[in-house]
N, C-alpha and C positions, 0 to 999 in steps of 0.2 A: 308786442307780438314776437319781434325779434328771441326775448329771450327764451322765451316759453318753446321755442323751433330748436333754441342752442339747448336749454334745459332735456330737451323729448330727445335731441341726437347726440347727447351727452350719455342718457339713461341707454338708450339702442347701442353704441359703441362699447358701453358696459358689459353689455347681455351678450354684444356680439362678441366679444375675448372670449366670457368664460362660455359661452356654447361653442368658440371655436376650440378654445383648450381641450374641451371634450372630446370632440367632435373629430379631432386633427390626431389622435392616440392610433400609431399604427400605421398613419396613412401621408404618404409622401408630403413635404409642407408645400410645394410646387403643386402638385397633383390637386389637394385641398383647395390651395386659392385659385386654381381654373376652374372648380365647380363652385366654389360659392361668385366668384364673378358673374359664371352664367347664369345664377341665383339673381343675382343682383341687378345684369343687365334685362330680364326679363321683366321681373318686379317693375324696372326705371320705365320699361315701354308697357308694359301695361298701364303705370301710372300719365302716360302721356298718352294714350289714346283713351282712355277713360274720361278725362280731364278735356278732350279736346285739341290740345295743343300740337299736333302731328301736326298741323297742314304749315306752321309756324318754322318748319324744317327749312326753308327755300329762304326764310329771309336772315340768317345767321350772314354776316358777313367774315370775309375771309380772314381777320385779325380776329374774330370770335375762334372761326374754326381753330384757326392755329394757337392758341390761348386755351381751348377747350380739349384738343388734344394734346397739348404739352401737360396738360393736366389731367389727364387720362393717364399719361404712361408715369407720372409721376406719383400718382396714387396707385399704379400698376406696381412699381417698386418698391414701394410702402409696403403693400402687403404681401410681397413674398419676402420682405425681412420682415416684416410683422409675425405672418405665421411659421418662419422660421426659425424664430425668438423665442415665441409660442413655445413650438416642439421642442427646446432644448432648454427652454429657461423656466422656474418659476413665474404663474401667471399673476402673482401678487407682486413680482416687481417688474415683470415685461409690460407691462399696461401702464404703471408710472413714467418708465423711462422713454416710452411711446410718446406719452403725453408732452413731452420735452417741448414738440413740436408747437406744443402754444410759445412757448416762448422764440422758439427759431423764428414762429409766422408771426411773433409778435415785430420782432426784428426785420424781418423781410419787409413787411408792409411799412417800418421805418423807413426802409433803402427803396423802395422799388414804388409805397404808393404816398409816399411822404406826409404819411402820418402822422399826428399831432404825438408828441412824448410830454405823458401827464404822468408826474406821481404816483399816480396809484398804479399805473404802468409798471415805472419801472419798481413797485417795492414787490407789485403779482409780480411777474418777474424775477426777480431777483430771487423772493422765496420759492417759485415753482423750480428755477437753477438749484437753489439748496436742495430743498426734498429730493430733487431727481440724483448728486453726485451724493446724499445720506445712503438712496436706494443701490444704486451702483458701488458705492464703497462698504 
């Protein structure tokens, strides 16, 4: 089930570039990711009270909190270079070079969640590092 979640938010990150490339023509790249955030943050709370899961708020403990907003403002930063990149780059190689990030988180969760380093790891890896410095050079 896993992939089928990574596969659907694979395809949605896709759609989400190129309607933001569009989308973003003319209009501040700061300005742009405060509206689609509050796009986004509305969509997240509808999908939690629909769902039920709101009353579930009270039991987050406080190494969640801090972990959950360190990762808020980290995805916060993401996208205003994200659609920064957008605005001034080609969106056939802004969205590769984006993508780097599998490899960075592939790394990260080496160092931080001590991750098992298999083969196939490091040769995705290695190849997603190529593709990304073909696209950039």
């Amino acid at each position: 089930m896993w992939a089928i979640c990574a596969l659907c938010s694979a395809f949605f990150a896709a759609l989400t570039s190129i309607l933001a490339k569009i989308g973003i023509e003319g209009v501040n790249s700061n300005l742009a990711t405060a509206v689609r955030t509050v796009v986004v943050v509305i969509m997240a709370w509808l999908v939690v009270f629909v769902t039920g899961s709101g009353g579930q708020l009270g039991e987050i403990s406080r190494k969640s909190w801090l972990f959950l907003v360190l990762s808020g403002l980290a995805t916060g930063l993401s996208w205003l270079f994200y659609f920064r990149a957008l605005q001034i780059g080609e969106a056939s190689k802004v969205i590769p070079v984006d993508k780097f990030s599998v490899v960075l988180g592939i790394a990260l969760a080496l160092i931080f969640l001590h991750e098992a380093v298999t083969v196939k790891v490091l040769i995705g890896g290695a190849l997603i590092t190529l593709g990304t410095f073909v696209l950039i050079l």
